[in-house]
C-alpha positions as CSV (number, residue, x, y, z in Angstrom):
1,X,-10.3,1.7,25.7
2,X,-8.7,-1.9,25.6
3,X,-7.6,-1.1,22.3
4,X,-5.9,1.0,20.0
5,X,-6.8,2.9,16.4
6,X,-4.7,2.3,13.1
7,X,-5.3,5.3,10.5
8,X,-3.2,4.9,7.3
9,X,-2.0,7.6,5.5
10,X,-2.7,10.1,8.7
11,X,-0.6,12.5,8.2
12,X,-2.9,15.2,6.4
13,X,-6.5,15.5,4.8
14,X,-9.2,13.0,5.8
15,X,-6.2,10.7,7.3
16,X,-5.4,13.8,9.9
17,X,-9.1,14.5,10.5
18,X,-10.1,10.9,11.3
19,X,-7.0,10.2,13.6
20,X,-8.6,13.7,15.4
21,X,-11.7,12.4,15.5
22,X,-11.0,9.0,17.2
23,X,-8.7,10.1,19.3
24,X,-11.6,13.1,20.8
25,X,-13.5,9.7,21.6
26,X,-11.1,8.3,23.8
27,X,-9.0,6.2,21.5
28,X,-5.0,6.0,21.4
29,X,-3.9,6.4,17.8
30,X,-1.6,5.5,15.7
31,X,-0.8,7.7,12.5
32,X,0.6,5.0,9.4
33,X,2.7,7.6,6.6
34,X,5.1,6.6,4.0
35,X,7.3,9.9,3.9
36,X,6.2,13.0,5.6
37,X,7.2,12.5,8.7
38,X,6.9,15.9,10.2
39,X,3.5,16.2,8.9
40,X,1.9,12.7,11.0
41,X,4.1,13.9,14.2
42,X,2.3,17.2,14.2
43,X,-0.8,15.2,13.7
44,X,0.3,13.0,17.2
45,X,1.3,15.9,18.5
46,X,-2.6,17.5,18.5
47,X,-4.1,14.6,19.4
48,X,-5.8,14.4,23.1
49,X,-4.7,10.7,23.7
50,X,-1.7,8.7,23.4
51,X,-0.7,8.6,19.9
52,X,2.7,7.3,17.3
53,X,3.6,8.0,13.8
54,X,4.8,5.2,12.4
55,X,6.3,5.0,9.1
56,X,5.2,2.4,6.2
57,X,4.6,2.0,2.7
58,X,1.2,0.1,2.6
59,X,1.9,-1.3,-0.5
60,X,5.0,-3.0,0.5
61,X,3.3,-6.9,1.1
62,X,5.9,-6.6,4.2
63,X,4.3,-3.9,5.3
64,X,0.9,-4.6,7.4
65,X,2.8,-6.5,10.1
66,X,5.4,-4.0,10.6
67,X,2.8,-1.2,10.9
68,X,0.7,-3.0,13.2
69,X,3.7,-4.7,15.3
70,X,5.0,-1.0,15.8
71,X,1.5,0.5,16.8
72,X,1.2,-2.6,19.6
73,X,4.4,-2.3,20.6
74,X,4.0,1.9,21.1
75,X,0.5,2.1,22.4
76,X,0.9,-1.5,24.5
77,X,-2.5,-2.7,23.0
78,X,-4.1,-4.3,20.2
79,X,-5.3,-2.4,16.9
80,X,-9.1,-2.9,17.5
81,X,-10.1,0.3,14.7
82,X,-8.3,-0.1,11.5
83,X,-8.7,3.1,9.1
84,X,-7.8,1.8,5.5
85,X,-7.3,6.0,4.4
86,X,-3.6,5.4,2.4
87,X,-4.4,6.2,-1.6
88,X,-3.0,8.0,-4.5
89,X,-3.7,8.9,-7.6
90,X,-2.3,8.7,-11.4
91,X,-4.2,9.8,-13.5
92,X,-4.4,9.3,-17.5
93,X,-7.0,8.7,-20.0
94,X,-7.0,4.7,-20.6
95,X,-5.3,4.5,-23.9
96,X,-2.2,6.1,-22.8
97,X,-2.3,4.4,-18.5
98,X,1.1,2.6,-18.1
99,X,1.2,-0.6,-16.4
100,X,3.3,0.8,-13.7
101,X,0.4,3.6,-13.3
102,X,-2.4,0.9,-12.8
103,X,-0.4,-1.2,-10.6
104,X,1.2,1.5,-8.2
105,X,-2.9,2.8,-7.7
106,X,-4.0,-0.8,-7.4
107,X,-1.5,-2.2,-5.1
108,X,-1.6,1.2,-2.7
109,X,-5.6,1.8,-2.3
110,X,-6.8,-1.9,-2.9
111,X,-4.3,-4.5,-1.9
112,X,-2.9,-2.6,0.7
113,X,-5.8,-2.4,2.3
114,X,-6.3,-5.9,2.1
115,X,-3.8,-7.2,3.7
116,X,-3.6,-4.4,6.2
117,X,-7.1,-5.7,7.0
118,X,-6.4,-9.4,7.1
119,X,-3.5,-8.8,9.7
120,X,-6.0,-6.9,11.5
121,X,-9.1,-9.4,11.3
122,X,-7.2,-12.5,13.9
123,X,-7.0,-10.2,17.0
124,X,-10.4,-8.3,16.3
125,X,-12.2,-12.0,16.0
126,X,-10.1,-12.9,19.1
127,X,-12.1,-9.5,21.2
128,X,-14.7,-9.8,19.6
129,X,-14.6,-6.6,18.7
130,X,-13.4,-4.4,16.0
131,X,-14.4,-1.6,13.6
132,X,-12.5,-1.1,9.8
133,X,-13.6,1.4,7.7
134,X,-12.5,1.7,4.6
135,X,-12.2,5.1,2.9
136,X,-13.3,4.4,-0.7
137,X,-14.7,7.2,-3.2
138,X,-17.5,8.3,-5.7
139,X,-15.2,7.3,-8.3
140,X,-15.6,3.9,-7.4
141,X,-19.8,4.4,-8.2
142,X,-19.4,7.2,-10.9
143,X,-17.1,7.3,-13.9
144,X,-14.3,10.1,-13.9
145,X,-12.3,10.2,-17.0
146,X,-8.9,9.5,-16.7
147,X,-9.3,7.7,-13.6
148,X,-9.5,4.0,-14.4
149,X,-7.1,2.8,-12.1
150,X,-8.0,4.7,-9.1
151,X,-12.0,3.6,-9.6
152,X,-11.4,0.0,-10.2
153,X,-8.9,0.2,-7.1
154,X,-11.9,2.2,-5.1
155,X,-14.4,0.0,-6.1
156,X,-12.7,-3.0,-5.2
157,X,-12.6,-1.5,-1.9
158,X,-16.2,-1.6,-1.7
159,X,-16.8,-4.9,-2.5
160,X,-13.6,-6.2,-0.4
161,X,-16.0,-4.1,2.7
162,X,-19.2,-6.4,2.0
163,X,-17.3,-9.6,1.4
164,X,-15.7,-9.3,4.7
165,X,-17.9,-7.5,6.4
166,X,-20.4,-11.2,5.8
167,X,-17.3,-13.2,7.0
168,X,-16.8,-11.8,9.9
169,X,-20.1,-10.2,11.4
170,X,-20.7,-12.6,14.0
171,X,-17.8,-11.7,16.1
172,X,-18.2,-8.6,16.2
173,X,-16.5,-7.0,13.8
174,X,-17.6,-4.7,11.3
175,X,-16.4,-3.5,7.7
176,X,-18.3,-0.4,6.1
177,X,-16.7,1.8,3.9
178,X,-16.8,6.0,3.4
179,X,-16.9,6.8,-0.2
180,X,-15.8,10.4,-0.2
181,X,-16.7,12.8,-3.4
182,X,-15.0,16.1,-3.8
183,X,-13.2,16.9,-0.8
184,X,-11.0,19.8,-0.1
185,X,-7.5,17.9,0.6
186,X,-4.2,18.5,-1.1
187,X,-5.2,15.6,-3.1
188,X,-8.2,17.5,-4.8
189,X,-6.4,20.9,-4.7
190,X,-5.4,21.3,-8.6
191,X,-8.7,20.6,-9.7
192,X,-10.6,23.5,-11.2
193,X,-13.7,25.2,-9.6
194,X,-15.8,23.9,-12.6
195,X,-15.6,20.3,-10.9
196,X,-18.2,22.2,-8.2
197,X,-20.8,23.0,-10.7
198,X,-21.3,19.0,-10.7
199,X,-22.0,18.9,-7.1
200,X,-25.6,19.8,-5.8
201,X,-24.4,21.3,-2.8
202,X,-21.9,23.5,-4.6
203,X,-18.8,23.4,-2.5
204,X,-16.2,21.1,-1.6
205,X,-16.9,18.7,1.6
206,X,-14.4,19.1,4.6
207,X,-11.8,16.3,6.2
208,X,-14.0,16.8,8.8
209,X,-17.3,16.0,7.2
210,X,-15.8,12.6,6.3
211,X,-14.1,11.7,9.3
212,X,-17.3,12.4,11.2
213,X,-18.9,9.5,9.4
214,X,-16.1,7.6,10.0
215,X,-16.0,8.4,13.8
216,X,-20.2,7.2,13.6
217,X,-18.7,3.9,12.0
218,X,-16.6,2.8,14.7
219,X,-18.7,4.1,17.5
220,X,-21.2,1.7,19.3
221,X,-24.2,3.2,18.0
222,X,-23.0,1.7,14.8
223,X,-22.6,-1.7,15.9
224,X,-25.4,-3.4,13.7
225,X,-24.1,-1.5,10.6
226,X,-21.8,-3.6,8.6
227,X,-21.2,-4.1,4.9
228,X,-22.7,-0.7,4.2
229,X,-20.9,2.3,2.2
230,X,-21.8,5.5,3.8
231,X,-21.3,7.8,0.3
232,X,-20.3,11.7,1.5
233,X,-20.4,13.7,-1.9
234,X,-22.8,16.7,-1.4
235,X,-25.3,14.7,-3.8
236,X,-22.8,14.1,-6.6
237,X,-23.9,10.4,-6.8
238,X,-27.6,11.3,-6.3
């Protein structure tokens, strides 16, 4: 490989699968977290290539270049697959959603990933080659209650992917988007078993599930797909 993966917020869930997954293919990763360090070094630690944690807080608007400086500079080559994984949630019906509560979603799961992906965009276009996937969600298609902030932030992310995705698809590079539904992560793990009920396939997806979509993404075979969201929900959306 003549360059290197990026996967944000790698230290656990889909984040930990995906940098798994890439790395069985042959890349060198780098694992992005904001504060659980011991968490992405045991994720480095399993991989079966080269592979860094680096620290960062994607939605520090300092942050994308130190992340990706730190990944060159440890892995001696260029961040080729960006993984835009990093989100959080706070949730609260829209009457009572704080301005600090909209912009802390907003800033981590939308404009950080913006910005990590225009840092990444000049050395892609200069291979002429590059893969960024973006890890959206169902909420961004279908309305959650209590989740306004996090589906405007996840939806943005999916019309960030096309938008770019068009700008950039004749060198190469492509933008798609996984829009994840109920997944089994620490994120998901205080909602009720009710939520299930809603899903055709009546269980929880796996980090695995989703970061095998992802690994499909940024593989050749996937070279004409670009602009696309690949939804993994068991049916939810259906």
């Amino acid at each position: 490989m003549n360059g290197c993966a990026l996967v944000t917020g790698g230290g656990r869930g889909i984040g930990a699968a995906t940098a798994r997954a890439l790395a069985a293919d042959g890349w060198s990763v780098a694992v992005n977290y904001r504060s659980d360090r011991e968490a992405a070094e045991a994720v480095v630690a399993s991989l079966p290539t080269d592979g860094v944690a680096i620290k960062g807080d994607v939605s520090d608007p300092e942050a994308a270049d130190a992340i990706f400086t730190a990944a060159e500079e440890a892995l001696g080559k260029p961040v080729l697959v960006l993984i835009n994984n990093a989100g959080i949630t706070a949730d609260n019906l829209s009457p009572a959603l704080s301005d600090e509560d909209w912009d802390s979603v907003v800033d981590t799961n939308l404009s950080g990933a913006f910005r990590l992906t225009r840092r990444a965009l000049r050395p892609m276009i200069r291979a002429r080659f590059g893969r960024i996937v973006n890890v959206a969600s169902v909420v961004g298609q279908k309305a959650n209650p209590g989740q306004a902030n996090y589906a405007a932030a996840k939806a943005g992310l999916v019309g960030m992917t096309k938008t770019v995705a068009a700008e950039v698809a004749r060198r190469g590079v492509t933008v798609n988007a996984v829009a994840p539904g109920f997944i089994a992560t620490e994120m998901t793990a205080e909602l009720t078993n009710g939520f299930l009920d809603h899903v055709p396939a009546r269980r929880a997806g796996t980090p695995e599930e989703v970061a095998a979509c992802v690994r499909f993404l940024v593989s050749e075979d996937a070279a004409y797909v670009t602009g696309t969201t690949l939804t993994v929900d068991g049916g939810l959306s259906a």
